[in-house]
TORMI-836662 format. One record per residue (C-alpha): x, y, z; residue in one letter. Coordinates in steps of 0.1 Angstrom, whole numbers, padded with zeros to 4 digits, always signed. Layout:
N
XYZA...
This chain:
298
-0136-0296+0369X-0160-0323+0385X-0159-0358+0376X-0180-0362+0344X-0161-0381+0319X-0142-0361+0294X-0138-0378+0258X-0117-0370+0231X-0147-0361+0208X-0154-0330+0236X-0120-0315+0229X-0122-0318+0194X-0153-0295+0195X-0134-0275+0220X-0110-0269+0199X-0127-0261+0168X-0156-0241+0190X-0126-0215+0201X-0112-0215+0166X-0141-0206+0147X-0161-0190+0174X-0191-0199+0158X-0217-0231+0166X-0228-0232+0128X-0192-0225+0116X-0175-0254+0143X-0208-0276+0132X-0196-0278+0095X-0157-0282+0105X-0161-0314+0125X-0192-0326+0096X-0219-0324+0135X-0254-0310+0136X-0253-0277+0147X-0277-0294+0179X-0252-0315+0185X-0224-0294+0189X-0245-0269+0211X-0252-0302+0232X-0218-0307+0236X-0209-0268+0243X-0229-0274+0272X-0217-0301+0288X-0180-0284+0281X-0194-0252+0302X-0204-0277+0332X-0171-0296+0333X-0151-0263+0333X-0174-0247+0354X-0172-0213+0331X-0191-0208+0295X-0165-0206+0277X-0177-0189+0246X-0206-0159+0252X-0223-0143+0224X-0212-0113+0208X-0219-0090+0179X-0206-0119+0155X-0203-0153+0163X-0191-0157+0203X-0164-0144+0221X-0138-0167+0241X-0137-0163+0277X-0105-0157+0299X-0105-0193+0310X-0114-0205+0272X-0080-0182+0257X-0058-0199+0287X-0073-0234+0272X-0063-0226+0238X-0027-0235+0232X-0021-0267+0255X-0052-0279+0239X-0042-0273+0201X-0007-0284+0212X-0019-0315+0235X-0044-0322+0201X-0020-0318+0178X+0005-0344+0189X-0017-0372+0194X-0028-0361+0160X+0009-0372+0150X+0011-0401+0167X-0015-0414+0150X-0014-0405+0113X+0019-0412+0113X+0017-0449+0115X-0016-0448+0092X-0014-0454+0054X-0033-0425+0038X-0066-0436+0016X-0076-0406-0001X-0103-0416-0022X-0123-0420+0016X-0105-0394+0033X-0123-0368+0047X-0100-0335+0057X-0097-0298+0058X-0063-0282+0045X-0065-0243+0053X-0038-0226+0027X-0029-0189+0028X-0018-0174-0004X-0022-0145-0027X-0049-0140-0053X-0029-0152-0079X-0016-0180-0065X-0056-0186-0061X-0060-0190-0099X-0031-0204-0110X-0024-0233-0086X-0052-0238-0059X-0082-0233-0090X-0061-0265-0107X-0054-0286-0072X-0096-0283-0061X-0102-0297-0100X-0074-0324-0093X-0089-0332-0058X-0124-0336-0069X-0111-0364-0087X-0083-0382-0063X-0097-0377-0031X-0132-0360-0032X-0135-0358+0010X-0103-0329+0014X-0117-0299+0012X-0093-0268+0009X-0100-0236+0025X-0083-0204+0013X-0071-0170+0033X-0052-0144+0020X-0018-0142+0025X-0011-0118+0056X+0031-0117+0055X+0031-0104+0090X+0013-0127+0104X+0018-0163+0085X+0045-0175+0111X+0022-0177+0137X-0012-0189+0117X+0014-0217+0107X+0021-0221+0143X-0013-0220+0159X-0031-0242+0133X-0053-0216+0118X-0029-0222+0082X-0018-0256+0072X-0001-0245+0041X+0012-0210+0028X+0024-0202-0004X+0051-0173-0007X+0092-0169-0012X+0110-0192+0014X+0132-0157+0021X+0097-0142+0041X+0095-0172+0064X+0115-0179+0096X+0141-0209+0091X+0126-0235+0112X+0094-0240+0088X+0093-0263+0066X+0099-0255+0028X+0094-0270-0003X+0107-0252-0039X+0076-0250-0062X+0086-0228-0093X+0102-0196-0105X+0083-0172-0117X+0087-0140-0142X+0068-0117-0159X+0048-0110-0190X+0029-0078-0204X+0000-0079-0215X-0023-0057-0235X-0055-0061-0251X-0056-0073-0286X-0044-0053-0315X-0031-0027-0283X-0009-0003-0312X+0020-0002-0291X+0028-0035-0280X+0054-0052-0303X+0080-0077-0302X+0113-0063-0289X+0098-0037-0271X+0126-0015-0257X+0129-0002-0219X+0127+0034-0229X+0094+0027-0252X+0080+0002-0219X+0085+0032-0193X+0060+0054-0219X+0029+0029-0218X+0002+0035-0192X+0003+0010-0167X-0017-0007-0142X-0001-0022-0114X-0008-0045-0084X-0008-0031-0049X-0024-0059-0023X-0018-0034+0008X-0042-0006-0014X-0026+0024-0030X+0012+0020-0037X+0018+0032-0069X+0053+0016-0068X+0063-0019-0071X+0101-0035-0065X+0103-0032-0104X+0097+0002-0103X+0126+0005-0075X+0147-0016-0098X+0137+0003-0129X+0147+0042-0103X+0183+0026-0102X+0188+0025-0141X+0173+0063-0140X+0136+0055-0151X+0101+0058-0142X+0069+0040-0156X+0043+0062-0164X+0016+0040-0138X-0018+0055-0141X-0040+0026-0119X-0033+0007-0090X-0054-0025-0088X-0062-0045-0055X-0058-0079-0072X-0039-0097-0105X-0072-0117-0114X-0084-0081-0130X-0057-0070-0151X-0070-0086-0178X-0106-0072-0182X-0087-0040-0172X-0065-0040-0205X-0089-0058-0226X-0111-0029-0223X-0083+0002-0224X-0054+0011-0238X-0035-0001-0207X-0005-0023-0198X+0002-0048-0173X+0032-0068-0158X+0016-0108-0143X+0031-0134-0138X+0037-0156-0164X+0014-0187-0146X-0014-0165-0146X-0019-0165-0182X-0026-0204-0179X-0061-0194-0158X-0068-0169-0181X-0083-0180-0220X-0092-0146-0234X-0076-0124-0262X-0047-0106-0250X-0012-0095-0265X+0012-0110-0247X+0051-0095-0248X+0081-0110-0232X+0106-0089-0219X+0140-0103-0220X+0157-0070-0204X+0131-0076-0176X+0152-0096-0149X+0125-0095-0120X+0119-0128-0108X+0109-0145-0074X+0104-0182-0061X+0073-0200-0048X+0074-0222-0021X+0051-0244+0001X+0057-0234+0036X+0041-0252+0064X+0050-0260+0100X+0063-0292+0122X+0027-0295+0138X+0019-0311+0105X+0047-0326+0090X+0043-0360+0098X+0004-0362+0092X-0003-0386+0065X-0029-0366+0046X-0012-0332+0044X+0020-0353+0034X-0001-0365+0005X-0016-0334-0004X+0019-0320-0007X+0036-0340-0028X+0001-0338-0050X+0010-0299-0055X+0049-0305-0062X+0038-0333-0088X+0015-0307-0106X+0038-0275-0105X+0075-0292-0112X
C-alpha cells in the first residue's frame, strides 16, 4: 500500500462494498450516492494496489486479496464499533441504523410485521432487513455480521451466543368457516381423518415432528398438501375443505373468517428466542432494539 491517507469512512465502504457486492446495493447501506461510493472504490483499488471487486454476472465478485481483507476488517470494524457505542446514550428518535434479522415466515408476520409498525413510531431512522432463516448456516451469519438478530429455539444455537426467551408457542387448527367437521372436543382419532395441509420450509416433506409424535401413539394424518410457507394456510382452508395446524401467534396477523379448534391432547410445543452474537452485544442501538422486542412479546 503507498502512502495516501487512509480514513475510516474508506473502510466502512470497504466493508459494506465486499458484503453486498454491489455499488448501488453498498450506496443505500452507508445512505452515499452511488458516485460517491464508486469514487471511493477507486481510490481503495489504488491504495491496495489490486481492484478489489470485478464485475460479474450479478453485482461484482471479491478478489483473492479483497476475501483475505474480509474478516480482520469486519473484526478490526466491529470493535471500534464497541468501543464507541458502548459509552454513547442511544437517541432513537434520530438514530439512523440497519438491524439485519433472520427468521421464519411466520415469525415475519407475527412479530417483525408489529416491531416495523412500532419502529415507525419510536425511532423512524432503524430500518430492519429480513432473511430467511437458514438453520445450518445462522452461527456463522451471526458471527460474520451478515445477521444481527435471529429468531429460532435457543436448543439449534451453539452455547456461546447470546439468548433471550421470547415466548412459547402451540398450536391451533384451523378450518374455514362453517368447515362441517371441525367441532369443539375434537378427538385424535376424528383429527387423524381430516385432510391436511402442512408446512414444509425445505419443499416436499410430507411429515412434520407432530406427525413423528403422532407414529409413536400408532397414527397417521391423512396430509394431502404440503405448503412452502404458514402465511398461506389460511386462503388455503378458507377456500377447501382443508385443515391446518399454525401457531397460535399467527392468528393475531391474520383478521379473516376461520374456525379455529384447540387441541388440548395436542402437546407439541417449542420456544422462541432472540439469538444474536457478542460482536453486538454491547452496541447501544441493538441493545435498544432488543429490549423493544421482549417488551412487546412478554
Amino acid at each position: 500500500m503507498d502512502t495516501i491517507k487512509l480514513d475510516l469512512n474508506l473502510l466502512l465502504t470497504l466493508e459494506a462494498l465486499l458484503t453486498e457486492q454491489n455499488v448501488t446495493k453498498a450506496a443505500a447501506r452507508l445512505h452515499l450516492s452511488q458516485p460517491a461510493v464508486s469514487a471511493q472504490l477507486n481510490r481503495l483499488r489504488e491504495m491496495f494496489g489490486d481492484p478489489l471487486l470485478i464485475p460479474a454476472r450479478r453485482g461484482m465478485t471479491p478478489t483473492a486479496k479483497a476475501l483475505d481483507l474480509l474478516i480482520p476488517l469486519r473484526e478490526s470494524l466491529e470493535k471500534l464499533r464497541q468501543t464507541l457505542y458502548s459509552h454513547q446514550d442511544f437517541y432513537p428518535e434520530r438514530a439512523h441504523l440497519t438491524v439485519t434479522v433472520a427468521c421464519t415466515d411466520y415469525i415475519q408476520a407475527a412479530v417483525i410485521m408489529p416491531l416495523v409498525l412500532a419502529l415507525r413510531q419510536k425511532a423512524p431512522g432503524v430500518r430492519i432487513a429480513v432473511r430467511n432463516l437458514d438453520m445450518a448456516q445462522s452461527d456463522q451469519q451471526l458471527a460474520r455480521g451478515e445477521v444481527d438478530l435471529v429468531f429460532a429455539s435457543r436448543d439449534s444455537f451453539h452455547k456461546q451466543l447470546h439468548t433471550r426467551f421470547l415466548f412459547d408457542e402451540s398450536y391451533v387448527l384451523i378450518g374455514r368457516r362453517g368447515h362441517p367437521a371441525l367441532k369443539a372436543n375434537l378427538k385424535l382419532e376424528e383429527f387423524v381423518q381430516l385432510e391436511h395441509v402442512i408446512v414444509s420450509p425445505s419443499g416436499g416433506s410430507f411429515t412434520t415432528p407432530i406427525d413423528d409424535a403422532l407414529a409413536a401413539f400408532g397414527h397417521q394424518r391423512n396430509v394431502v398438501m404440503s405448503a412452502a410457507s404458514f402465511l398461506f394456510l389460511p386462503e388455503i382452508v378458507n377456500k377447501s375443505d382443508l385443515v391446518a395446524l399454525i401457531p397460535r401467534r399467527l392468528l393475531q396477523a391474520h383478521s379473516g373468517p376461520l374456525t379455529v379448534t384447540e387441541l388440548p391432547w395436542l402437546a407439541e410445543q417449542f420456544d422462541i428466542c432472540l439469538i444474536w452474537h457478542e460482536r453486538s452485544h454491547n452496541h447501544a442501538g441493538h441493545r435498544w432494539i432488543r429490549e423493544l422486542i421482549v417488551s412487546m412479546n412478554a
